[in-house]
Structure formats: C-alpha cells, structure tokens
Backbone as CSV, one residue per row, in Angstrom:
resi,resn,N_x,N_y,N_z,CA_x,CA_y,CA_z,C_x,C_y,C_z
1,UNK,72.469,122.235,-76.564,72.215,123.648,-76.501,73.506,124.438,-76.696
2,UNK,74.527,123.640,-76.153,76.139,124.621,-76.125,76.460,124.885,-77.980
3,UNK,76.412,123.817,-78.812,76.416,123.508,-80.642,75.281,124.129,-80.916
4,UNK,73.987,124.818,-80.249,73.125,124.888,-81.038,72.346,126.331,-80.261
5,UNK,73.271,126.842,-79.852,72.750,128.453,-79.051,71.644,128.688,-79.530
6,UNK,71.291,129.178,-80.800,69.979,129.750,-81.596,68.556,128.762,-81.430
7,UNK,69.205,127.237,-81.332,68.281,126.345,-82.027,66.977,126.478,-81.149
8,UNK,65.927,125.952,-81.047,64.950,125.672,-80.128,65.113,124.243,-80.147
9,UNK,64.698,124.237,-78.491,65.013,122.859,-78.287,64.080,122.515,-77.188
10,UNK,63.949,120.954,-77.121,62.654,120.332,-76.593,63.361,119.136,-75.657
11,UNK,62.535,118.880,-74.867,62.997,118.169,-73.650,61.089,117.574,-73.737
12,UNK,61.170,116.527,-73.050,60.423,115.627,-72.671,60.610,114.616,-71.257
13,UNK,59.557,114.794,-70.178,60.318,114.268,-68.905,58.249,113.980,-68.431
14,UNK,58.225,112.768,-68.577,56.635,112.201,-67.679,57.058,112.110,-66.257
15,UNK,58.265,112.148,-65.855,58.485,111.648,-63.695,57.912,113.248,-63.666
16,UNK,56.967,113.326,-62.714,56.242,114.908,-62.534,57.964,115.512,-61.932
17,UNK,58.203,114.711,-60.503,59.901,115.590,-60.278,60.505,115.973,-61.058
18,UNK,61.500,115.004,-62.115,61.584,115.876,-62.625,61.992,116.133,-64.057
19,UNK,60.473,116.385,-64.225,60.004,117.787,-64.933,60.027,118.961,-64.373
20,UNK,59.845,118.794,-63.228,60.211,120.151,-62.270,61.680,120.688,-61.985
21,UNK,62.399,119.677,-62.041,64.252,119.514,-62.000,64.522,120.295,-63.276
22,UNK,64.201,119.346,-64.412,64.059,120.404,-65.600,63.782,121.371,-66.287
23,UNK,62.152,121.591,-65.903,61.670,122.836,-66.213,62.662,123.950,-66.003
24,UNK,62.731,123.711,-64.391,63.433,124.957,-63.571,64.992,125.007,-64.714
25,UNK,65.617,124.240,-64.440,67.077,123.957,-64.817,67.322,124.316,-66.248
26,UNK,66.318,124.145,-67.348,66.217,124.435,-68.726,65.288,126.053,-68.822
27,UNK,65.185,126.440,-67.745,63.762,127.754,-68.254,64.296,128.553,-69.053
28,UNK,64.042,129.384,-70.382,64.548,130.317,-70.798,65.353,129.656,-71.845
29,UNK,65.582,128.663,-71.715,66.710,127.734,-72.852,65.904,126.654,-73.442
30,UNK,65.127,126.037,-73.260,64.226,124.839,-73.975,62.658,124.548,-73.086
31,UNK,62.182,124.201,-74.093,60.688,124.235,-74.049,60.298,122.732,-73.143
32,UNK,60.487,122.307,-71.559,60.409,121.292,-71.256,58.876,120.974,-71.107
33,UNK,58.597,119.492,-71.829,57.118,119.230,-71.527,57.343,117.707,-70.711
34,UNK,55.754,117.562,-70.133,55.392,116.627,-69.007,54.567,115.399,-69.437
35,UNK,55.249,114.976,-71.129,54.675,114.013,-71.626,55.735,112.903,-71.912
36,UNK,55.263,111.268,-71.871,55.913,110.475,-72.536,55.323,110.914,-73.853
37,UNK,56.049,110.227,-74.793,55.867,110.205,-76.187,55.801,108.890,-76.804
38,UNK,54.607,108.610,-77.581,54.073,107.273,-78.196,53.907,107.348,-79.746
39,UNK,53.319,106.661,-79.986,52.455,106.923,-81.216,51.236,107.258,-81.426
40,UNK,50.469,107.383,-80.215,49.115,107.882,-80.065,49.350,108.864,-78.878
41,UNK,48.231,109.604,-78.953,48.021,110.475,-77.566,46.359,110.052,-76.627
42,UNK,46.979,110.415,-75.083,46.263,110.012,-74.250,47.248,109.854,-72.941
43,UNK,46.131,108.844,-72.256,47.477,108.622,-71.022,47.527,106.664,-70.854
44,UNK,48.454,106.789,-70.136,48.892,105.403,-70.194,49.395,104.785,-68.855
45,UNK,49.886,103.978,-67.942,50.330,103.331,-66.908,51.611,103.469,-67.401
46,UNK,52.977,104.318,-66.541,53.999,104.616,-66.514,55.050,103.808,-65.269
47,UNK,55.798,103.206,-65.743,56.518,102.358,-64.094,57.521,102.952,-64.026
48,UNK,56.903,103.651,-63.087,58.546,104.364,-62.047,59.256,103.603,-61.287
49,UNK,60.231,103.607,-61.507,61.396,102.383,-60.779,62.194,103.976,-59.961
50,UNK,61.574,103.634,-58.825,62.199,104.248,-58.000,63.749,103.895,-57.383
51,UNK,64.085,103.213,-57.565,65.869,102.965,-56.902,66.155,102.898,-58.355
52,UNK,65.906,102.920,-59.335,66.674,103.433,-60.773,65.882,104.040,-61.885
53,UNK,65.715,105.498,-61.637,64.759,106.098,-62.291,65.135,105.934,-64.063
54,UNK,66.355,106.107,-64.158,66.866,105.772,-65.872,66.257,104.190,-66.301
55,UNK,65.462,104.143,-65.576,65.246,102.321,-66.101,63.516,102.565,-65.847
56,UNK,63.136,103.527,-65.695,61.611,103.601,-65.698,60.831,104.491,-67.411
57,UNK,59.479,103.434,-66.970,59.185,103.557,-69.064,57.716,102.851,-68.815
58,UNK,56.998,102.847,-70.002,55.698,102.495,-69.963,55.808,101.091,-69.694
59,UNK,56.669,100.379,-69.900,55.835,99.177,-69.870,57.447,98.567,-69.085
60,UNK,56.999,97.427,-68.095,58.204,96.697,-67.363,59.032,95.903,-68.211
61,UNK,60.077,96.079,-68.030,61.106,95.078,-68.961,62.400,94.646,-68.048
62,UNK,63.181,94.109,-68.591,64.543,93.612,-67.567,65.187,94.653,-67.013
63,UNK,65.215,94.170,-65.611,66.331,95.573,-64.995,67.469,95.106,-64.331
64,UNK,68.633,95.621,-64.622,69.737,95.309,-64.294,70.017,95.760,-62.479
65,UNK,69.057,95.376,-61.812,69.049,95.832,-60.373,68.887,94.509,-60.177
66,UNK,68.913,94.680,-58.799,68.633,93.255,-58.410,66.901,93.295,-57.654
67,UNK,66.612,94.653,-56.989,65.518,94.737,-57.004,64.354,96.133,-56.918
68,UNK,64.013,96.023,-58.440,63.393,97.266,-58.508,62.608,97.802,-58.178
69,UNK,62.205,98.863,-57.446,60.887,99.679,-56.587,60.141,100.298,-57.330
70,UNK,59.267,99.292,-57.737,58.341,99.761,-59.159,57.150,100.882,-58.549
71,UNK,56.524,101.912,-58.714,55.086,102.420,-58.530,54.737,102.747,-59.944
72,UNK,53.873,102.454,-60.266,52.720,102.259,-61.800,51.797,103.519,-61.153
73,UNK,52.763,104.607,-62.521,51.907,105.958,-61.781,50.978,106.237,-63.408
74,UNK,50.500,107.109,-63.530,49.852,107.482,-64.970,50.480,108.472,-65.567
75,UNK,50.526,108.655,-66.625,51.344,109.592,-67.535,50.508,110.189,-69.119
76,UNK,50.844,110.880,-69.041,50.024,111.279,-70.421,50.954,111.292,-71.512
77,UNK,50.481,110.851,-72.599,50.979,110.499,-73.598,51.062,111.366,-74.822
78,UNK,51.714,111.656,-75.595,51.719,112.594,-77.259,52.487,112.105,-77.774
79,UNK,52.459,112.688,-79.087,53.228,112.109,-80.222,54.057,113.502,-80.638
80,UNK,54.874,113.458,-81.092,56.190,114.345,-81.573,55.078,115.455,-82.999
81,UNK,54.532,114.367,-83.697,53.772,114.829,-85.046,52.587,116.160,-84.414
82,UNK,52.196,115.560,-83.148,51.429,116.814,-82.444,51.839,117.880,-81.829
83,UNK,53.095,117.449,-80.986,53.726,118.670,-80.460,54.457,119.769,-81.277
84,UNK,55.162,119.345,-82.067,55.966,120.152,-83.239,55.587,120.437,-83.953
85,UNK,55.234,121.692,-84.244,54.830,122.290,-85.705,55.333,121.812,-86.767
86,UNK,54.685,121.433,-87.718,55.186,120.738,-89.228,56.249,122.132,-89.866
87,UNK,55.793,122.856,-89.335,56.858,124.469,-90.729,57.987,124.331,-89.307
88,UNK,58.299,123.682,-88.547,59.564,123.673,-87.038,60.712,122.811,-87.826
89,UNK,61.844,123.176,-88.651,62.735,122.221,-88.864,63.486,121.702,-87.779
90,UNK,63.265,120.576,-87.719,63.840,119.305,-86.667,65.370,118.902,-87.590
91,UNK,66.260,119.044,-86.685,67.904,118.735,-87.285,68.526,117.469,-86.125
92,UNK,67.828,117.261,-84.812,68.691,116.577,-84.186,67.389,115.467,-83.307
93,UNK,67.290,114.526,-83.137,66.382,113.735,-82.170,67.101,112.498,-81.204
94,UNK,67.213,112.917,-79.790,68.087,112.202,-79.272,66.741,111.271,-78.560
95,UNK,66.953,110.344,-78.444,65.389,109.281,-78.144,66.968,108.224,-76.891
96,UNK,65.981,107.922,-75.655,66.570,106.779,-75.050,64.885,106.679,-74.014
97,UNK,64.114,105.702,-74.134,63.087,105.739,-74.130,62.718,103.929,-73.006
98,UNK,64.044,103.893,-73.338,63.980,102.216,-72.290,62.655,101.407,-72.858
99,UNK,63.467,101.295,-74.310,62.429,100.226,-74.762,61.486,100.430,-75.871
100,UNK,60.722,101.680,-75.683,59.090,102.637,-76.372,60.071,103.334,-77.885
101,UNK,61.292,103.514,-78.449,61.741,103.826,-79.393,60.773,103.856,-80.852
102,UNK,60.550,102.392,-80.886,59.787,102.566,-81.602,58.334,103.300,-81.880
103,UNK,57.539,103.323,-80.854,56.223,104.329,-80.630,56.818,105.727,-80.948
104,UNK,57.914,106.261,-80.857,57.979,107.627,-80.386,58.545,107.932,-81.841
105,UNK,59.080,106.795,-82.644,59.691,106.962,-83.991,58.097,107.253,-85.043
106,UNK,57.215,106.250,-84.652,56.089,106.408,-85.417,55.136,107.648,-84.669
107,UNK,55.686,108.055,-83.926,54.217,109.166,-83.388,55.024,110.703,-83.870
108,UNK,56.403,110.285,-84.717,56.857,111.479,-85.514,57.036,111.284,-86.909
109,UNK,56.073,110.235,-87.488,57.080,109.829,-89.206,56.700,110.997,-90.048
110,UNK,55.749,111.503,-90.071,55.591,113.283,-90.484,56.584,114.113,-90.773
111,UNK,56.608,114.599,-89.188,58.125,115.090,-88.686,59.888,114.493,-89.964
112,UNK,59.481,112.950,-89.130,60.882,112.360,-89.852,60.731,112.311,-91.288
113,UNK,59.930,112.257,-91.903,60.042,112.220,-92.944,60.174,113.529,-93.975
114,UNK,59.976,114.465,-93.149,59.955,116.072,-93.963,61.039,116.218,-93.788
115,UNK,61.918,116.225,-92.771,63.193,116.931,-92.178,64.310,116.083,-92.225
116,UNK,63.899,114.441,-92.172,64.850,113.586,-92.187,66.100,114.243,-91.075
117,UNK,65.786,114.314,-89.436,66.930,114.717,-88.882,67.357,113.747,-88.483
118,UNK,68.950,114.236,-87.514,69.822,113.017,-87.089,69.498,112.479,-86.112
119,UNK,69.099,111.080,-85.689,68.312,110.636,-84.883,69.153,109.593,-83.860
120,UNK,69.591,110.235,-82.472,70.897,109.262,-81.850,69.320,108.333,-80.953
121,UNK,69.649,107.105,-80.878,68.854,106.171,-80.147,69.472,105.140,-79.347
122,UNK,68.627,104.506,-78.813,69.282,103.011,-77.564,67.942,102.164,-78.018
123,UNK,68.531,101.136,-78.468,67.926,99.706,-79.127,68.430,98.501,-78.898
124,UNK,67.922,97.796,-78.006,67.921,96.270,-77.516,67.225,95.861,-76.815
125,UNK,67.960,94.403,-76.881,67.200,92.932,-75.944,67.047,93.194,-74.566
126,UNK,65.961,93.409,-73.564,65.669,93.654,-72.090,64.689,94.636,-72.077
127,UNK,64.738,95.324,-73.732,63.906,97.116,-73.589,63.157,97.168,-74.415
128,UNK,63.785,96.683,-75.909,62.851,96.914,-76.959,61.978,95.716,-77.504
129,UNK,62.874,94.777,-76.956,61.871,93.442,-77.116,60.242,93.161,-76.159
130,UNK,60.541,94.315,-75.055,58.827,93.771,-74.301,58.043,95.015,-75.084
131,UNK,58.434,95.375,-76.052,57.346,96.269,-76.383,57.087,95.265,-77.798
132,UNK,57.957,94.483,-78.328,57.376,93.661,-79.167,57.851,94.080,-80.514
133,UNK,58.729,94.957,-80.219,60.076,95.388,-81.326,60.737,94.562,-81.643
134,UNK,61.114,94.646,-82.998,62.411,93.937,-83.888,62.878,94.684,-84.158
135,UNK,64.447,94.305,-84.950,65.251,95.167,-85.393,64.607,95.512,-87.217
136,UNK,63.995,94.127,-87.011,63.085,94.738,-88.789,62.302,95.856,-88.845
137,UNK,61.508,95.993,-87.388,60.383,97.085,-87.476,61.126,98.043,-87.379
138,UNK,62.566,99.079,-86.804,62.855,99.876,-86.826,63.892,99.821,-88.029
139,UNK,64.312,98.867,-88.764,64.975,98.883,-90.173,64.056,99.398,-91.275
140,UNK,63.015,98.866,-91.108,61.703,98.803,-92.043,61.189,100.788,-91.989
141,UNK,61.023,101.101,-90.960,60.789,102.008,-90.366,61.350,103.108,-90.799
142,UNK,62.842,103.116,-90.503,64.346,104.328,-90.513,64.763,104.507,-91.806
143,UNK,64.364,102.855,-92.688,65.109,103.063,-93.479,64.038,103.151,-94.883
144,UNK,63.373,102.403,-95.028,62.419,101.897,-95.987,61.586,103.114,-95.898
145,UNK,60.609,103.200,-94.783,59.960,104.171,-94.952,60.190,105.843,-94.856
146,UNK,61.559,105.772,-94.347,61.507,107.584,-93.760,62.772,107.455,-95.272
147,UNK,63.970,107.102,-95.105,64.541,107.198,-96.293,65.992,107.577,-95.481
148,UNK,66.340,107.013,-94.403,67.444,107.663,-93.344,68.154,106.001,-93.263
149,UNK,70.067,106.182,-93.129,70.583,105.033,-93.144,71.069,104.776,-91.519
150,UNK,70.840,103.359,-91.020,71.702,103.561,-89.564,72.441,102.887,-89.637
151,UNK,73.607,103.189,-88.240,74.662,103.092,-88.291,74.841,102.718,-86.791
152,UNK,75.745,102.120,-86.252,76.510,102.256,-84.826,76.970,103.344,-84.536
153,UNK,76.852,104.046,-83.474,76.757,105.123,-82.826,78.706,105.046,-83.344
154,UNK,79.582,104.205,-83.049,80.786,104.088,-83.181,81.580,104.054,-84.951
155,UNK,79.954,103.840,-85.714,80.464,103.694,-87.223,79.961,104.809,-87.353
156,UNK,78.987,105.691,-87.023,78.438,106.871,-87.111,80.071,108.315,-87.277
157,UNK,80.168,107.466,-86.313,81.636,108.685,-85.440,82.790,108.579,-86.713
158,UNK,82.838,107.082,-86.760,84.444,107.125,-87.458,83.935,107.053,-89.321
159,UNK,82.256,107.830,-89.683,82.134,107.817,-91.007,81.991,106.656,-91.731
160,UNK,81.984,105.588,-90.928,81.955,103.961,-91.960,80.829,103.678,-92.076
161,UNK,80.206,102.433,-92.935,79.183,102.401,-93.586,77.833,101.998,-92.718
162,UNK,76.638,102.235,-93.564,75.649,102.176,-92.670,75.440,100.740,-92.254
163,UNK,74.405,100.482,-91.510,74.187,98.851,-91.526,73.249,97.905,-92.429
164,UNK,73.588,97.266,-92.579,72.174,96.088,-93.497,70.881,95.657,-92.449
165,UNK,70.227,95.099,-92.847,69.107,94.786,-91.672,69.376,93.334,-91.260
166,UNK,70.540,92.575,-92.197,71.229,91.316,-91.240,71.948,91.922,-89.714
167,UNK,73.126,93.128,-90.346,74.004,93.355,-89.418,73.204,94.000,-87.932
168,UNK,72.115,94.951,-88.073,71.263,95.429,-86.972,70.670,94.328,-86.637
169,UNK,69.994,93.579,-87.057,69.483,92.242,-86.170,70.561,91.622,-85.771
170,UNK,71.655,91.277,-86.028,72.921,90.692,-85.655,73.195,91.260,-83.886
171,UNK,73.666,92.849,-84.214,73.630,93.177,-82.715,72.591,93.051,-81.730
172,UNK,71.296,93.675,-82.599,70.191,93.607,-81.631,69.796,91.980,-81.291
173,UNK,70.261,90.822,-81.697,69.964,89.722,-81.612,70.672,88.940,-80.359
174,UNK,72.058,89.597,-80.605,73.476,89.283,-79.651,73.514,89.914,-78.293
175,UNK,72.781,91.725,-78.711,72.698,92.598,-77.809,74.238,93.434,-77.678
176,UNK,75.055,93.134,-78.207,76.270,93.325,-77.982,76.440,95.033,-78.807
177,UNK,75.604,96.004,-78.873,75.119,97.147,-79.249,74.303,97.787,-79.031
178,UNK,74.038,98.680,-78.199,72.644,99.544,-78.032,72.615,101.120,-78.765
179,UNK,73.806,101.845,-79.038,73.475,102.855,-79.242,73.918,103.178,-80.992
180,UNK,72.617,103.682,-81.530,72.534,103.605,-83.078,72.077,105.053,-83.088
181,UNK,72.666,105.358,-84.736,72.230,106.889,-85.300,71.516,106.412,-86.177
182,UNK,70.873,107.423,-86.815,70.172,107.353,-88.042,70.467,108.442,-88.603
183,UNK,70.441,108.312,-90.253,71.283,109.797,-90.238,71.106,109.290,-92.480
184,UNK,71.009,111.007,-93.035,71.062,110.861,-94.401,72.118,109.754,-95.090
C-alpha cells in the first residue's frame, strides 16, 4: 500500500479473528474479505493450528512445531476469477497459502492470464506436496499456460535468469527454496 497509494488492494483472511484484526486495521485502505481462495467456490474444512496460526490451511501438512493445536473449523471458499472484476487490472499477487498455491493460481487463470501480474509465492515439500502439487503443475501452469517466467525470489531481485522446469523441481525436490516470483 506504501508503493501503491492509489492502487486498490485486496487482502484475504478465512481465521474469522483475524479478519476482524484486519478488517479493522486495513478499513479505508483495502478491501479485506473472509474467504480462503481455491479453484472452486463453496466451503471447505479449514485447520486452524492454533499455537501457529501461519501454518494453518485447508488441508494438514508438516508442521515445524513439535505439537500442533489443530481445530478443523469451516471456511468458505472463492476463487480470485469471481472476486475481481475482469475490467480490475491486477499488477501485483502476493499468495503464501501453506501449501493450496496451486488452487488459488487456477481459481485466477482468467485474471492471470489477461493482466499477467507479478506473482511473489511460497512453494515446497511439507505444503505443496499434501495437496498433490508438483513443481510441473505450477511450471506447466505459470509458464506454459499463463505465458509468465519464474524465478527465485533471490534471482528475481538480482535480474538473473528465469528457471527451467529441471531447475524448479531441483529446489522444490531438495526443498532448499520456497520463495518464487513469477513475473513477464
């Protein structure tokens, strides 16, 4: 919001708290809604990991706790392609989704594909693998179908080249990388 005073901007938060943390905290500055984001709409079983809320997401995967205080609350679900007006130019999509990346990439390829914006993400082994993600389906995806090249959040920065779909399966295989751009 500080780079982008004018822009309209969108927030997404399913923990009902907070959405309320946010709402309040963003009012007047961005449009906060009370949905996860998938590829379909509806509602779904959401696991709140209460002693580490940054690690709560639709579906359970590895948690770096030693022991997590799960409650399986319900959440309603949308897709980006529904919420956003198609004539809304989209320039920036920051996604960390613990895992669901991919759903939330396909419940906007509309979106991504008209506007082609810059898309910062978190992709790996513990998150994106229990949803049954590869690094092919979001290569296949980012690159093949929308027409956008990725990069390491760190090759992103210093301008060097994008990745091959050896080198992204490489990290995502090793794990030794989670945070990727996508970008013209």
């Amino acid at each position: 919001m500080k780079y982008s005073p004018k822009g309209k901007h969108f927030g997404f938060e399913p923990l009902p708290y907070l959405y309320n943390e946010l709402k309040e905290k963003y009012k007047n500055r961005s449009e906060i809604l009370p949905f996860a984001l998938a590829d379909k709409c509806g509602t779904t079983t959401f696991q709140y990991v209460k002693n580490a809320p940054a690690y709560s997401g639709i579906k359970k995967r590895r948690y770096d706790i030693k022991y997590p205080n799960i409650e399986e609350i319900e959440v309603e679900i949308q897709t980006l392609d529904e919420i956003i007006p198609i004539d809304l130019k989209i320039d920036l999509i920051k996604i960390d989704v613990e895992g669901a990346e991919f759903g939330v990439l396909k419940g906007g390829i509309e979106l991504l594909k008209k506007y082609k914006p810059i898309i910062i993400f978190e992709f790996g082994m513990g998150a994106s693998d229990y949803y049954g993600t590869t690094a092919e389906d979001i290569y296949n995806l980012l690159v093949k179908e929308i027409g956008l090249k990725i990069y390491t959040l760190k090759s992103f920065l210093k301008k060097s080249k994008s990745l091959s779909l050896d080198e992204l399966n490489g990290h995502f295989s090793k794990n030794d990388e989670y945070y990727f751009v996508a970008s013209k």
